[in-house]
C-alpha angles and dihedrals in degrees: 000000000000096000089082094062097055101091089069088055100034101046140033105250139154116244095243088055087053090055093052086050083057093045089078100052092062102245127158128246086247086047095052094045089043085055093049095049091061101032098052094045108099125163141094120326105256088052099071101032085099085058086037100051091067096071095042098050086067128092098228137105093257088060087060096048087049088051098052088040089055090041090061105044091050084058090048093040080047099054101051096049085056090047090060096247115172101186122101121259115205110186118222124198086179096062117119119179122163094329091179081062108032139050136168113026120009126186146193134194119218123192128177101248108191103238115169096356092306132094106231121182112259130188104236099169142011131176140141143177121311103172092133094061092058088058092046091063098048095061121230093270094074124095107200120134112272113266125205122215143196130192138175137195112222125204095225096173098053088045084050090051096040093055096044081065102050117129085219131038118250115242108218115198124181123244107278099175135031107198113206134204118213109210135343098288083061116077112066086070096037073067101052085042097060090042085064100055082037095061085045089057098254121155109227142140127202122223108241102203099073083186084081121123108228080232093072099034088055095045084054090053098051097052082041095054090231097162089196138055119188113186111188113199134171093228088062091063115204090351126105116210108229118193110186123191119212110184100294096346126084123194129194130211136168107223125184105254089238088059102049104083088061087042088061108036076056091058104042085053094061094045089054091049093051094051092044084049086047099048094042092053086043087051093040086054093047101045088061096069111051090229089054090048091063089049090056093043090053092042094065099041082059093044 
């Protein structure tokens, strides 16, 4: 039912010219208006839940639909506030991306890119839930448990060109601490838990999927070169499991939550130590052969 408005989000028409689009497809003047008023509506959510509540005060299929729509942007709307996310989230019914791949909630990302000395709103990114295509290619005869799935498309070349014209240049880190929730309960305070490191200037990423073995998060970590795992669980009370890899060895230590963001940074410290120490007895051997020295020269033009 979505695919008619895409027109209004795909191309750059006048309305009238819209309206000519919709024409075609035999809708009434009421019908038209009805569609208009929900399309060009964009804002936070609670803004529009007074727009929104019409549809959902109905007993129809399209009132069940609404409800689990709504259902799922509040979730959304929820989880980045708990994340911490600053950037403003307009919600827009009228948003149509790739509706033959995507269904549920679908997403862009718009940055201000500077173009002719003046900053003008870009779409950089755009993606959305494709769980029913999964199933799809698996055929109706399987019986694995049902996988949900999320993908974006980036805009690498204007990120590429937004960045080229940055003021300031962007530091890039790698990842130091995977913070892991065990189980479903979980998660709400694996959240709080990476805000914290976030706000210490950690840098640290959570695994979403709590159904994850630690075999294979740790397996990930390893070919990652994540040094830190940190699993939060409810059984370990206000402790927070920390599994650290050194080179081949792996130690284990349980550390009070309130004491974890000076554990890491600890711990970050010594890594960093170790690889400055590294890399400075690797230098010292190689300067002393004039090949070596050119190696070390373009190494740090790279770095």
């Amino acid at each position: 039912h979505l695919s008619p408005c895409f027109p209004l989000q795909s191309e750059k028409l006048t309305r009238r010219e819209v309206e000519a689009k919709f024409c075609n497809l035999s809708l009434s003047t009421n019908s038209l208006q009805t569609l208009y008023k929900y399309i060009e509506q964009k804002g936070e959510l609670r803004e529009l839940n007074p727009l929104i509540s019409n549809l959902t005060k109905q007993k129809t299929a399209v009132s069940q639909l609404t409800k689990q729509g709504v259902k799922d942007l509040e979730e959304v709307t929820e989880l980045l506030k708990k994340l911490g996310v600053k950037l403003q989230v307009v919600i827009n019914p009228g948003l149509v991306y790739k509706v033959q791949h995507h269904r549920g909630v679908i997403f862009q990302f718009v940055a201000f890119i500077r173009r002719k000395r003046r900053n003008v709103p870009d779409i950089v990114a755009a993606g959305g839930r494709y769980d029913h295509l999964i199933s799809e290619f698996r055929g109706p005869e399987s019986s694995a448990p049902t996988l949900s799935a999320v993908g974006a498309s980036l805009a690498l070349d204007k990120v590429c060109t937004a960045l080229t014209n940055m003021e300031e240049p962007l530091l890039v880190s790698s990842c130091d601490v995977l913070v892991v929730p065990v189980g479903q309960t979980s998660m709400v305070r694996a959240i709080n838990v990476i805000q914290k490191l976030w706000s210490a200037g950690v840098s640290a990423n959570i695994v979403y999927d709590a159904s994850q073995s630690q075999e294979t998060v740790q397996e990930h970590c390893r070919q990652a070169g994540i040094a830190c795992i940190a699993l939060v669980s409810d059984k370990e009370g206000n402790y927070i499991k920390v599994k650290s890899f050194e080179k081949d060895r792996q130690s284990e230590k349980r550390i009070p939550e309130t004491d974890l963001v000076d554990h890491i940074i600890q711990k970050c410290r010594t890594k960093l130590n170790d690889e400055r120490s590294t890399r400075e007895n690797s230098e010292s051997g190689l300067l002393q052969n004039p090949k070596g020295s050119l190696l070390v020269t373009s190494g740090r033009v790279s770095a």
